[in-house]
Biotite code that builds the C-alpha atoms (Angstrom):
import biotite.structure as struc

atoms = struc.array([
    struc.Atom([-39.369, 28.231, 76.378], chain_id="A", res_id=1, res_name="UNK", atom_name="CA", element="C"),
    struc.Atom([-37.683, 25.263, 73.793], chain_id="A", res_id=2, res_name="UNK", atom_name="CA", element="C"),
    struc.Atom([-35.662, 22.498, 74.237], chain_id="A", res_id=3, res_name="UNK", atom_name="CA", element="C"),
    struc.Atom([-33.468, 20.781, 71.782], chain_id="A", res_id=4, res_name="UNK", atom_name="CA", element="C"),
    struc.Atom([-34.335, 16.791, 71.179], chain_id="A", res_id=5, res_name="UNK", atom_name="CA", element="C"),
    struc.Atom([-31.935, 14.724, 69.376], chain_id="A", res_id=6, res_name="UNK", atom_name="CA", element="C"),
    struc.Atom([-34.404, 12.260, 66.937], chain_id="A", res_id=7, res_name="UNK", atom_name="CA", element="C"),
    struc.Atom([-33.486, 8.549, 65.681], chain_id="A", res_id=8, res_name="UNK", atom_name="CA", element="C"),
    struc.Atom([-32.190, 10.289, 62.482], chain_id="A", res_id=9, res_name="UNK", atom_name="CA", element="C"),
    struc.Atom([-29.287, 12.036, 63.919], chain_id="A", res_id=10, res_name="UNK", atom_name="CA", element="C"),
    struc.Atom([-31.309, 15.485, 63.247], chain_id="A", res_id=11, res_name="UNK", atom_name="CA", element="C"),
    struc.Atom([-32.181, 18.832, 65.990], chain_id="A", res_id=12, res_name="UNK", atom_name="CA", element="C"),
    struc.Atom([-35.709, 18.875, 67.045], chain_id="A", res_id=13, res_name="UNK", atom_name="CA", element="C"),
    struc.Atom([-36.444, 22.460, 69.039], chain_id="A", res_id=14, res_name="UNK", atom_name="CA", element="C"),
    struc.Atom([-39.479, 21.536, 71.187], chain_id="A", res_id=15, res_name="UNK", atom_name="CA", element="C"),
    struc.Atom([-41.711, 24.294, 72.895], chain_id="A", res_id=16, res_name="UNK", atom_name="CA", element="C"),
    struc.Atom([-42.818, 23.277, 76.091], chain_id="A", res_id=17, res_name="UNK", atom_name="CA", element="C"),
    struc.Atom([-46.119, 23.509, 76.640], chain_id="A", res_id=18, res_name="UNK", atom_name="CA", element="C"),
    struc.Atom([-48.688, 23.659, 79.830], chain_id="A", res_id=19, res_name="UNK", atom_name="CA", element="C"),
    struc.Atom([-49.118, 20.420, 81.564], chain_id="A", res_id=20, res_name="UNK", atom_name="CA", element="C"),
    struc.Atom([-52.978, 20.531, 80.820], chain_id="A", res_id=21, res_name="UNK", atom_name="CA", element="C"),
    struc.Atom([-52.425, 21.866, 77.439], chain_id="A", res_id=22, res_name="UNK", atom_name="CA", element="C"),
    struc.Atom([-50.367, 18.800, 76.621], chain_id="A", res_id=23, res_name="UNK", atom_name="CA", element="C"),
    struc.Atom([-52.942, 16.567, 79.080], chain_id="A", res_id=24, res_name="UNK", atom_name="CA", element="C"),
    struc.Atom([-55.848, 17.882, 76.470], chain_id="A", res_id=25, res_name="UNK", atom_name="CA", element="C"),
    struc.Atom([-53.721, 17.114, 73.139], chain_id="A", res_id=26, res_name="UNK", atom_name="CA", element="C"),
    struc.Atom([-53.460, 13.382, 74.722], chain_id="A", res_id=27, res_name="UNK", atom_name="CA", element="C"),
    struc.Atom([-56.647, 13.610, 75.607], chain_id="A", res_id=28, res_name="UNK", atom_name="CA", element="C"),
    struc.Atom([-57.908, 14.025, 72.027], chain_id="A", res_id=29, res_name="UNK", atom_name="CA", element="C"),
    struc.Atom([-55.191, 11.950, 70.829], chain_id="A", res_id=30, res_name="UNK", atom_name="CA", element="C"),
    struc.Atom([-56.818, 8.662, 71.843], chain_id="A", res_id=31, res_name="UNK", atom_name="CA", element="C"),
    struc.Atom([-60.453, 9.715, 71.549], chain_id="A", res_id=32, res_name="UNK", atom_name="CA", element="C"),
    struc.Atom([-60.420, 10.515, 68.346], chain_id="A", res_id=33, res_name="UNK", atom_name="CA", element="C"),
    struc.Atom([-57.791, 7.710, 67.401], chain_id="A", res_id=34, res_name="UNK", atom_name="CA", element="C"),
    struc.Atom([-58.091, 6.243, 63.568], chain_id="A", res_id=35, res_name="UNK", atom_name="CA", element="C"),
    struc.Atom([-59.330, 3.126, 65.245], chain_id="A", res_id=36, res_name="UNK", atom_name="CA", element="C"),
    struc.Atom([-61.861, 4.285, 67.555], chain_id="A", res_id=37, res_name="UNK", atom_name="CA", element="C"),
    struc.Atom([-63.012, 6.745, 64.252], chain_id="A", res_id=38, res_name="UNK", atom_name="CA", element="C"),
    struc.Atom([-63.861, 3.695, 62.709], chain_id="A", res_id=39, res_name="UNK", atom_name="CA", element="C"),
    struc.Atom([-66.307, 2.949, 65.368], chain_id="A", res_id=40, res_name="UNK", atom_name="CA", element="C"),
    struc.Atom([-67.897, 6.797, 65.525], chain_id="A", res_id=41, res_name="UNK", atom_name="CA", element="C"),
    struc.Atom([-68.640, 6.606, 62.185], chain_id="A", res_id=42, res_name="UNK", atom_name="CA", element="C"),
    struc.Atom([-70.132, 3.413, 61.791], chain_id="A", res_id=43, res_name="UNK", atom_name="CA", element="C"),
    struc.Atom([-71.877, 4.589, 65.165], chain_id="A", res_id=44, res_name="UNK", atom_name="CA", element="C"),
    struc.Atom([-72.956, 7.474, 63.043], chain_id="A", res_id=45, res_name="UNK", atom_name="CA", element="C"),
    struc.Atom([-74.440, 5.833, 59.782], chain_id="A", res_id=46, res_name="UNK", atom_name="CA", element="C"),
    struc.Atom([-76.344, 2.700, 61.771], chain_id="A", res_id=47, res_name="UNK", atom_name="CA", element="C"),
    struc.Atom([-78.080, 4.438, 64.671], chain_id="A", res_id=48, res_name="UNK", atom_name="CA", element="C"),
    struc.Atom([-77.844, 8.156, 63.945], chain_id="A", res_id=49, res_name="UNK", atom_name="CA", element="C"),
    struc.Atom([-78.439, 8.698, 60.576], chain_id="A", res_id=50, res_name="UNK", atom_name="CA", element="C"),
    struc.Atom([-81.876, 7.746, 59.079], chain_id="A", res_id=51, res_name="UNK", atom_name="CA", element="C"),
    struc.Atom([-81.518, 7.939, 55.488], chain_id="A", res_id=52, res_name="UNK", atom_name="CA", element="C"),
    struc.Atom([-78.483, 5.227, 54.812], chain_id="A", res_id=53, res_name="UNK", atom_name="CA", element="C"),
    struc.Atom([-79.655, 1.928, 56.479], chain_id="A", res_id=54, res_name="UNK", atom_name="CA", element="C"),
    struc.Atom([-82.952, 2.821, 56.013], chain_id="A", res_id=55, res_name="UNK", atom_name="CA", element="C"),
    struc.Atom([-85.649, 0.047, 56.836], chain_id="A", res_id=56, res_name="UNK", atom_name="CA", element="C"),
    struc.Atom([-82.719, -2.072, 58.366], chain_id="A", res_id=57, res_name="UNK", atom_name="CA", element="C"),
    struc.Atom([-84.263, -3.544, 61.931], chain_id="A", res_id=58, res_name="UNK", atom_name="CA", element="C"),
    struc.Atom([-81.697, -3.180, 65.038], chain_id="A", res_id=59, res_name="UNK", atom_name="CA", element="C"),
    struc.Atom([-80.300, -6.655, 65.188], chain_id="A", res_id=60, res_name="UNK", atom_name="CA", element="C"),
    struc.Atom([-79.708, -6.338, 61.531], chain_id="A", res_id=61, res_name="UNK", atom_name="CA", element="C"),
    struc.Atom([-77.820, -3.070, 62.325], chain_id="A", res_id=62, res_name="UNK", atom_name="CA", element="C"),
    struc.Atom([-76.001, -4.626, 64.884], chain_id="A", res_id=63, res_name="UNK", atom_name="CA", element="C"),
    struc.Atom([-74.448, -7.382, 62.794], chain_id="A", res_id=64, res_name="UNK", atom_name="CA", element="C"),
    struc.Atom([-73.266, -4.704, 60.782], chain_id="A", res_id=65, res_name="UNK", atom_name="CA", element="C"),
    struc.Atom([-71.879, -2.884, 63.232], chain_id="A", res_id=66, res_name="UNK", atom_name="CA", element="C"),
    struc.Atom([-69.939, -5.985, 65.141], chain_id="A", res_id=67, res_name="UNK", atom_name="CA", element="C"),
    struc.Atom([-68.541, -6.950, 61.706], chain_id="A", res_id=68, res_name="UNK", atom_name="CA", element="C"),
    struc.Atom([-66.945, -3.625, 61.248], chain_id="A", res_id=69, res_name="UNK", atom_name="CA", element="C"),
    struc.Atom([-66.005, -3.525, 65.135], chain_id="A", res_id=70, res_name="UNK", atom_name="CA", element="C"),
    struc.Atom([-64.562, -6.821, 64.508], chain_id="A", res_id=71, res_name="UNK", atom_name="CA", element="C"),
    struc.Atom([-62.514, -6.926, 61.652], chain_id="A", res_id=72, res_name="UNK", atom_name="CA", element="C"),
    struc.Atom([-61.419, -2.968, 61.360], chain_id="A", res_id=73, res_name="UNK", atom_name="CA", element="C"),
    struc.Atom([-61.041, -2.256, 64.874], chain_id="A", res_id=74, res_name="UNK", atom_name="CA", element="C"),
    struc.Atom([-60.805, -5.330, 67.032], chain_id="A", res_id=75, res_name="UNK", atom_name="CA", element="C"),
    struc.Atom([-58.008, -7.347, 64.948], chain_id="A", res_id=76, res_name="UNK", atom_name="CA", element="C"),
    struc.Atom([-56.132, -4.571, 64.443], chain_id="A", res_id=77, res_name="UNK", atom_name="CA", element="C"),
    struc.Atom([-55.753, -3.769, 68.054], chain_id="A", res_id=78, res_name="UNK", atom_name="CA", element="C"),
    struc.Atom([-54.734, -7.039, 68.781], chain_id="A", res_id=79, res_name="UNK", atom_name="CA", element="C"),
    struc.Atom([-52.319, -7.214, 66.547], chain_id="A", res_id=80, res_name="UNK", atom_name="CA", element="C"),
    struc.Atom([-50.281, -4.121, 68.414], chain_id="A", res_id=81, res_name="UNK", atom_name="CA", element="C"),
    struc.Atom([-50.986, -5.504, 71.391], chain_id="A", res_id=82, res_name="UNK", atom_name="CA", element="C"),
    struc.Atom([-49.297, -8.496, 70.370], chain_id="A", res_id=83, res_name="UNK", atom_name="CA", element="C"),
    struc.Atom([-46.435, -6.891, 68.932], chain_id="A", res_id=84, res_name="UNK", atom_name="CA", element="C"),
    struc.Atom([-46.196, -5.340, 72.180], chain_id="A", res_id=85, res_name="UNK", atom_name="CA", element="C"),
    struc.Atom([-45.809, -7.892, 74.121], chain_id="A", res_id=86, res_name="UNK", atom_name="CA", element="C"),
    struc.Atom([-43.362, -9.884, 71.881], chain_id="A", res_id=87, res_name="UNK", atom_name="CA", element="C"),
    struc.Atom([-41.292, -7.187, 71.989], chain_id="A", res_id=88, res_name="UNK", atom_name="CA", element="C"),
    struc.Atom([-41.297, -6.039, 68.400], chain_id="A", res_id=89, res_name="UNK", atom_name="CA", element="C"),
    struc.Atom([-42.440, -2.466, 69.067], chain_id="A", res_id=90, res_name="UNK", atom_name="CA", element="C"),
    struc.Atom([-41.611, -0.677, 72.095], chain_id="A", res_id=91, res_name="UNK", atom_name="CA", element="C"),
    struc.Atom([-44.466, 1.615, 72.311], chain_id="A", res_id=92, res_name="UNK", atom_name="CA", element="C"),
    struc.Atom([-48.365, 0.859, 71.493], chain_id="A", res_id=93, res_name="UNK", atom_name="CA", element="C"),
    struc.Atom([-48.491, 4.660, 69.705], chain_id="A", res_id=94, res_name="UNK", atom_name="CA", element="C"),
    struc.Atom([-46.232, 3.594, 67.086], chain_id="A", res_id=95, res_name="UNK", atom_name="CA", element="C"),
    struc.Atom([-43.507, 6.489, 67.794], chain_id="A", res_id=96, res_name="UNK", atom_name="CA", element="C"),
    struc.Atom([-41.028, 5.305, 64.761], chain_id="A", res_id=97, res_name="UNK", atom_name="CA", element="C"),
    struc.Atom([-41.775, 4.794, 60.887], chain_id="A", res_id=98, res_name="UNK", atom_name="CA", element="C"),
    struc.Atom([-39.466, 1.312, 61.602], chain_id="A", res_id=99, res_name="UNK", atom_name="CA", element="C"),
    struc.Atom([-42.641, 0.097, 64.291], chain_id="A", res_id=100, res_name="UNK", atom_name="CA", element="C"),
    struc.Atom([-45.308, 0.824, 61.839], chain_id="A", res_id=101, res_name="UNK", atom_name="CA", element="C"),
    struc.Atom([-44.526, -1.077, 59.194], chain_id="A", res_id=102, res_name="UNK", atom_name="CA", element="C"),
    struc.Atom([-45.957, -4.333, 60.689], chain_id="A", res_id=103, res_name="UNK", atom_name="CA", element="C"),
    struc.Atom([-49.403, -2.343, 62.195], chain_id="A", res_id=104, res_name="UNK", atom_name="CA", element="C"),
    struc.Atom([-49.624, -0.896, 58.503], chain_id="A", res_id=105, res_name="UNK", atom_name="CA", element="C"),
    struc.Atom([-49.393, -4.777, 57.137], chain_id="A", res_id=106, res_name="UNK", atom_name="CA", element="C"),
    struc.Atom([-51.918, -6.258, 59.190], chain_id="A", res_id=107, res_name="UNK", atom_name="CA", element="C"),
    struc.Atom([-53.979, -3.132, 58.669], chain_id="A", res_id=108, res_name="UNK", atom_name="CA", element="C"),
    struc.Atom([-54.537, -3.668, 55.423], chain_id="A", res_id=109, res_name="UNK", atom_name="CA", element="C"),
    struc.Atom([-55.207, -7.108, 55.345], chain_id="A", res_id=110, res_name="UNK", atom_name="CA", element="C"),
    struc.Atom([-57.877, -6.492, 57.583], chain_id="A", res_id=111, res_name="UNK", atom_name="CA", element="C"),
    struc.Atom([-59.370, -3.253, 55.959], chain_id="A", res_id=112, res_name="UNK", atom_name="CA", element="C"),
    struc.Atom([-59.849, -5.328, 52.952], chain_id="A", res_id=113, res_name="UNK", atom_name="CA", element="C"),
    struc.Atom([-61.366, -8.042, 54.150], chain_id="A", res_id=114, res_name="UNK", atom_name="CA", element="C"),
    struc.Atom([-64.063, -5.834, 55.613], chain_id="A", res_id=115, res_name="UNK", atom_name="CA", element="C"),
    struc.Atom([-64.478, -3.773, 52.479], chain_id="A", res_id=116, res_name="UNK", atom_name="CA", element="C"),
    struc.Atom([-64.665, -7.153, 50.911], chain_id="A", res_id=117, res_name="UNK", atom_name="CA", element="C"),
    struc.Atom([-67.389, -8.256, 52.612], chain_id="A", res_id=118, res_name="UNK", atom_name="CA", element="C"),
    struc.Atom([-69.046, -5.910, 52.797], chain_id="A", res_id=119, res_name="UNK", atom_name="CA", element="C"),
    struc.Atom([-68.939, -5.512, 49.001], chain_id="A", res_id=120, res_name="UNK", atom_name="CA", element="C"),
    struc.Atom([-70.111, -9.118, 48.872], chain_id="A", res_id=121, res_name="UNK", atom_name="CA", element="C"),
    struc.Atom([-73.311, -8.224, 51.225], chain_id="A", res_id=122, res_name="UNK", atom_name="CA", element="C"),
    struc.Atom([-74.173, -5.476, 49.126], chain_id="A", res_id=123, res_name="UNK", atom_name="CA", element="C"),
    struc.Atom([-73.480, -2.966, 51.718], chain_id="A", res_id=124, res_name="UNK", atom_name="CA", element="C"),
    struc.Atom([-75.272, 0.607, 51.150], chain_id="A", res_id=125, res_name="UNK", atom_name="CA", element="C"),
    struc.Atom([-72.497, 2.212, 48.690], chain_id="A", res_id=126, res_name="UNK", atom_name="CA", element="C"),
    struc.Atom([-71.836, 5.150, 51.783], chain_id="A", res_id=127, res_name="UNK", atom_name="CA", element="C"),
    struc.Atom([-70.376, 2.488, 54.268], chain_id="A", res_id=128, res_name="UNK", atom_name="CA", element="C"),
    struc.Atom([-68.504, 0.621, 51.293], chain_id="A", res_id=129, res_name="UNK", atom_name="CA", element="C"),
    struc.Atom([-67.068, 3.707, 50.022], chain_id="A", res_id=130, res_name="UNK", atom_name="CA", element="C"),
    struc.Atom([-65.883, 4.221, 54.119], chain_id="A", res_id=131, res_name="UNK", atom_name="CA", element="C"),
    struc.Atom([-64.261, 0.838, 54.426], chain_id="A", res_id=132, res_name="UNK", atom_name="CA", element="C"),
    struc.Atom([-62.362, 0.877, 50.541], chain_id="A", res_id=133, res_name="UNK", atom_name="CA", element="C"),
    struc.Atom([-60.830, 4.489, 52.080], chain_id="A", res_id=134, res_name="UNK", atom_name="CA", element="C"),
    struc.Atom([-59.855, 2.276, 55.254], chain_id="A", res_id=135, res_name="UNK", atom_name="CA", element="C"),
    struc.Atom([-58.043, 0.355, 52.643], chain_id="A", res_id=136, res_name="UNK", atom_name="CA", element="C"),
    struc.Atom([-56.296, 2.457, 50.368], chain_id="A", res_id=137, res_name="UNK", atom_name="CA", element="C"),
    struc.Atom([-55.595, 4.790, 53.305], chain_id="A", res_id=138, res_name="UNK", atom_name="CA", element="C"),
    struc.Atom([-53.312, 2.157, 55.356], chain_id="A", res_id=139, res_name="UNK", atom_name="CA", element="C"),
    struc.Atom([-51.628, 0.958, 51.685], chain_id="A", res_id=140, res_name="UNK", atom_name="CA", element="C"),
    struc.Atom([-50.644, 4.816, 50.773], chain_id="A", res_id=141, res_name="UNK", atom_name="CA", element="C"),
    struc.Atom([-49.188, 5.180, 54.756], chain_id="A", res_id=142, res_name="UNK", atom_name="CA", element="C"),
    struc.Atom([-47.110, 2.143, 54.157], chain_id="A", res_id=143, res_name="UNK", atom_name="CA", element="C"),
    struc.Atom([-45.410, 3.720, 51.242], chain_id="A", res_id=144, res_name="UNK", atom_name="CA", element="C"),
    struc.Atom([-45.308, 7.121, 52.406], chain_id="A", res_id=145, res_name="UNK", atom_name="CA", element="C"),
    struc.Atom([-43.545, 5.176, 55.521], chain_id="A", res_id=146, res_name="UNK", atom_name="CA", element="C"),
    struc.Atom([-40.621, 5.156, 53.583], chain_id="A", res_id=147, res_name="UNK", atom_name="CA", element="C"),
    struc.Atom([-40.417, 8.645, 53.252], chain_id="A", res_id=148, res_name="UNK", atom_name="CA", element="C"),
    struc.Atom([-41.531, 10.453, 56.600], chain_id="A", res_id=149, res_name="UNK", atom_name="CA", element="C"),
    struc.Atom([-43.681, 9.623, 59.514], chain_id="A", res_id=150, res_name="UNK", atom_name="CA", element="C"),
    struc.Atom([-46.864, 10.946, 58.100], chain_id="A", res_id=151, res_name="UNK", atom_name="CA", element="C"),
    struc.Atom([-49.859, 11.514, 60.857], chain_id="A", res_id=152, res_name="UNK", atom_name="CA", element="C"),
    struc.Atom([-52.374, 8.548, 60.790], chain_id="A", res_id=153, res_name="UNK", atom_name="CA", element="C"),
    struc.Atom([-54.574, 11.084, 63.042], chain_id="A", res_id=154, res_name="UNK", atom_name="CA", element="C"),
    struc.Atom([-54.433, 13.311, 60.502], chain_id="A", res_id=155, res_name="UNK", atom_name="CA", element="C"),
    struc.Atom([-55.243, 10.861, 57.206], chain_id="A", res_id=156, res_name="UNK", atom_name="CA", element="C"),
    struc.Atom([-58.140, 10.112, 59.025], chain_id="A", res_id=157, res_name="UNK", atom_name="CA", element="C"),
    struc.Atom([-59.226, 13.344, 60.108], chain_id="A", res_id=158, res_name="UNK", atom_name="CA", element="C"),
    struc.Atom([-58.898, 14.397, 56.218], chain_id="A", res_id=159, res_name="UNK", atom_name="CA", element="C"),
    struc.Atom([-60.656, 11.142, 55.112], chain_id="A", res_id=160, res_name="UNK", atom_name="CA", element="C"),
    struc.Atom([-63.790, 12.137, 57.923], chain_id="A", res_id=161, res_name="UNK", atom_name="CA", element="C"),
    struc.Atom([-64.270, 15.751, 56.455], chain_id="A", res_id=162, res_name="UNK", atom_name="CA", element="C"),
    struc.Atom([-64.409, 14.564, 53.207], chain_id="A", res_id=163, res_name="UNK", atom_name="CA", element="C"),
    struc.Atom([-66.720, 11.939, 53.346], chain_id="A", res_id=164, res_name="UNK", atom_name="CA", element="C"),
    struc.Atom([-69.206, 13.697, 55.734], chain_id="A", res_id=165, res_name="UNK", atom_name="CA", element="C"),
    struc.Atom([-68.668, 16.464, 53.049], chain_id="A", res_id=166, res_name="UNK", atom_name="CA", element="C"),
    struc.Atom([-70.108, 13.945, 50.064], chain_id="A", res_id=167, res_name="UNK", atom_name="CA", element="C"),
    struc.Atom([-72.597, 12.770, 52.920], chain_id="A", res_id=168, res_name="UNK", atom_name="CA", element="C"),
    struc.Atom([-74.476, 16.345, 52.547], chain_id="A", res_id=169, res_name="UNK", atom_name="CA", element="C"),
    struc.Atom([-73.720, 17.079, 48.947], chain_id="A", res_id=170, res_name="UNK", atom_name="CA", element="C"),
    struc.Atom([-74.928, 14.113, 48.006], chain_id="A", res_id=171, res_name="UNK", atom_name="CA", element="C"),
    struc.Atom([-78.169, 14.231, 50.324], chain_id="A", res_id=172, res_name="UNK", atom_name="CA", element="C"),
    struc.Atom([-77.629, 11.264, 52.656], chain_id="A", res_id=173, res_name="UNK", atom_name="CA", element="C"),
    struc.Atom([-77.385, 14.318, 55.731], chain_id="A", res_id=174, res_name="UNK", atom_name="CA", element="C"),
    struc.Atom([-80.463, 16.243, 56.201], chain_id="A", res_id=175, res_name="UNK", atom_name="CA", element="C"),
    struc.Atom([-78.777, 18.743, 57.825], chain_id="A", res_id=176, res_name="UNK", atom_name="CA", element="C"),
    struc.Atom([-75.318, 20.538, 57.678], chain_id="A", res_id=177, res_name="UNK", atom_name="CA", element="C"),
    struc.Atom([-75.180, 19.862, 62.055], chain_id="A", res_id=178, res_name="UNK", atom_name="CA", element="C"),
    struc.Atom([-73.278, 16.872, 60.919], chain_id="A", res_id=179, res_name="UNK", atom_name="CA", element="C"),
    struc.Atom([-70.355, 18.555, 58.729], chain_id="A", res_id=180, res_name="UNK", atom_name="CA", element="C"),
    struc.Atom([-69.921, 21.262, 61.421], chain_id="A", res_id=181, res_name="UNK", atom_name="CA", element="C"),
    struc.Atom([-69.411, 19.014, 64.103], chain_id="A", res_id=182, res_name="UNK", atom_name="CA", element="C"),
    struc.Atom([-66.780, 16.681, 61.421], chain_id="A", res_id=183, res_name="UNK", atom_name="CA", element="C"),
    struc.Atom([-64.798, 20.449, 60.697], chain_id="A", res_id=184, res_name="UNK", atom_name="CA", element="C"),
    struc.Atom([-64.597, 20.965, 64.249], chain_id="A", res_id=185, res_name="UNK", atom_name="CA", element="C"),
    struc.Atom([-63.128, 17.543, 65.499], chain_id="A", res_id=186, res_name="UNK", atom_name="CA", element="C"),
    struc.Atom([-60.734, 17.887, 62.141], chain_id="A", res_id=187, res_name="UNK", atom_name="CA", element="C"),
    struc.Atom([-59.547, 20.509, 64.022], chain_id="A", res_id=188, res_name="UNK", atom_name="CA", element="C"),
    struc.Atom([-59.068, 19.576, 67.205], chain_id="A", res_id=189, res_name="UNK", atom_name="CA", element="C"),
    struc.Atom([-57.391, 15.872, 65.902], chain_id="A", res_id=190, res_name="UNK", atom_name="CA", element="C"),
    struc.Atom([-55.163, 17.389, 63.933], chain_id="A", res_id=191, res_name="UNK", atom_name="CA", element="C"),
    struc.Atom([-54.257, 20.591, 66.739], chain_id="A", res_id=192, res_name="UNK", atom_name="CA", element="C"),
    struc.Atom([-53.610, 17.554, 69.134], chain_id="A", res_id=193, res_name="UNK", atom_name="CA", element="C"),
    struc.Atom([-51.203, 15.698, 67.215], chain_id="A", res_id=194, res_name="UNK", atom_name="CA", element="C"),
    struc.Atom([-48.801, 18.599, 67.072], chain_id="A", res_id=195, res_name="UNK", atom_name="CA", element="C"),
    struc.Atom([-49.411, 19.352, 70.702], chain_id="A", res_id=196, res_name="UNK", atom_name="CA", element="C"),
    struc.Atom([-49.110, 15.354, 72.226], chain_id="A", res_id=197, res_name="UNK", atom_name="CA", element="C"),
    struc.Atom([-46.672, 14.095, 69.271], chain_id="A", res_id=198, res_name="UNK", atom_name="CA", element="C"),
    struc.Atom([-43.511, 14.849, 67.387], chain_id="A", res_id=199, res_name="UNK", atom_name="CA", element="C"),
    struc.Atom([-45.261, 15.369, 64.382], chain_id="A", res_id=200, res_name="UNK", atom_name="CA", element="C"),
    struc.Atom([-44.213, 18.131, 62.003], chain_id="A", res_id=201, res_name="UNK", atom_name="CA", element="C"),
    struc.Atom([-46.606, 20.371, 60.667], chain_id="A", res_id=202, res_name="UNK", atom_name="CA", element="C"),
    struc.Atom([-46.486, 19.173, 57.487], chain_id="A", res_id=203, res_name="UNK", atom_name="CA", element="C"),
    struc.Atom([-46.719, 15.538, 58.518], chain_id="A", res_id=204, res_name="UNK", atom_name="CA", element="C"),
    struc.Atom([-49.751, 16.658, 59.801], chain_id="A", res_id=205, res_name="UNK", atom_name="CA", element="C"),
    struc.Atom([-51.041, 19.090, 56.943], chain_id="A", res_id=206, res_name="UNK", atom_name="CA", element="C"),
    struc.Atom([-49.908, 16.650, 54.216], chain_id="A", res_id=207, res_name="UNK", atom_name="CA", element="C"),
    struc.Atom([-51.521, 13.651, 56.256], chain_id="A", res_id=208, res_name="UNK", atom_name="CA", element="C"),
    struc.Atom([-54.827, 15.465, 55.864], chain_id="A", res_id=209, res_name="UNK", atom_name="CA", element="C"),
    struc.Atom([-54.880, 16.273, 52.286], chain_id="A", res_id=210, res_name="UNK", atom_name="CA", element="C"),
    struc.Atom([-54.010, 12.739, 51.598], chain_id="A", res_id=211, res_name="UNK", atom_name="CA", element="C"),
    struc.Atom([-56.881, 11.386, 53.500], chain_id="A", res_id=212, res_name="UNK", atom_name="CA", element="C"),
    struc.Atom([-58.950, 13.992, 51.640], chain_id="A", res_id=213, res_name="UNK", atom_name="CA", element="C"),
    struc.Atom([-58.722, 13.161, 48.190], chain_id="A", res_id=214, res_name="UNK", atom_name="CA", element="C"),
    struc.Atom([-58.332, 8.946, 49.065], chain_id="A", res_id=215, res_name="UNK", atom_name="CA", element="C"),
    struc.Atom([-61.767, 9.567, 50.673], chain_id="A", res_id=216, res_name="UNK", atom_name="CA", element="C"),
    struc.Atom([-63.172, 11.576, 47.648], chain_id="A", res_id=217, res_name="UNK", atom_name="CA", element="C"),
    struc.Atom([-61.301, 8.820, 45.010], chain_id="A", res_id=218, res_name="UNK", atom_name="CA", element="C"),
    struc.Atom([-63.470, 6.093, 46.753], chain_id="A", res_id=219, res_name="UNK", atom_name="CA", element="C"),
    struc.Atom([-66.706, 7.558, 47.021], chain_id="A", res_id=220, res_name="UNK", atom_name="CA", element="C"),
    struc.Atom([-66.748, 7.512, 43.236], chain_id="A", res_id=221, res_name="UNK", atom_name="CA", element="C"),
    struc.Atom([-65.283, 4.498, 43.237], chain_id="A", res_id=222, res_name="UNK", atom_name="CA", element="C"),
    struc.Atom([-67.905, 2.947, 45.519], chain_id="A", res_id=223, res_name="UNK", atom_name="CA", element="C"),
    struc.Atom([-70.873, 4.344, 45.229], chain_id="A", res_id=224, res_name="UNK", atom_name="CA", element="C"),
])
């Protein structure tokens, strides 16, 4: 069964619709696996679960790390649409309309840069700076590509995770392939969610991957 949806641009939308719990789980995997909160798995990842990148690094050390990333790549950005929010310049927190992202991308990058920058200036291992300079360049190409279409954040970062867990294991920083599996199968399941719980075309979504593919795989060499 479809239904026809009239969108901001004037154009026919035919949308299948879906089993309540079908559409519960898309939303479901929507917000875990969130660009934000993907920031925080895989810093999660590299400090506490992986033992070859921060190696000899005691916990409270670790834990600075980890609350400067929290803090300037997740924190500040969420306050900033929260704010936006409630002053009324965006009507929804999830960003439905290229016209409410532009700010969020902004601020976004300003942030994402500052954390790369830092962490440049610490002499962060070259893995986690090659992670935050993707943050960066990710959020600049979205603002232009803003212009053009509504390309999936979800699915820039899903592309960006796959790669870099990819270099992770070619490059001998995983001592096992566990990892990469796991990375393929969330890919999957971010990007099958944003065309069940958004109005995401498909190739928002598949173009929105690639992109965060090759940024991620431009910045490793970049960084490391």
């Amino acid at each position: 069964m479809s239904e026809l949806e009239i969108t901001e641009e004037g154009e026919l939308l035919e949308n299948y619709t879906l089993h309540p719990f079908i559409k519960a789980l898309g939303v479901f995997f929507s917000w875990l696996f969130h660009p934000l909160l993907l920031i925080v798995w895989v810093s999660w990842y590299l400090l506490y679960v992986n033992d070859l990148i921060f190696l000899g690094m005691d916990s409270f050390d670790r834990l600075k790390v980890f609350l400067r990333i929290l803090s300037t790549s997740v924190f500040l950005p969420l306050i900033t649409v929260l704010l936006l929010k409630g002053l009324g310049f965006i009507k929804s927190i999830q960003l439905r309309t290229q016209k409410e992202r532009i700010i969020p991308y902004v601020a976004c990058i300003t942030f994402f840069f500052w954390s790369y920058y830092v962490s440049k200036q610490l002499d962060d291992p070259g893995e986690l700076r090659a992670f935050l300079l993707t943050l960066f360049i990710t959020a600049s190409a979205a603002l232009i590509i803003n212009n053009y279409m509504k390309i999936s954040m979800h699915a820039l970062g899903a592309g960006s995770l796959f790669c870099f867990f990819m270099l992770l294991l070619f490059h001998g920083r995983i001592e096992e392939s566990l990892p990469l599996l796991a990375v393929v199968f969330v890919s999957g399941i971010i990007c099958s969610s944003r065309l069940i719980a958004s109005d995401h075309y498909p190739f928002e979504v598949g173009f929105g991957f690639v992109m965060g593919f090759l940024i991620q795989l431009v910045c490793w060499f970049i960084a490391t």
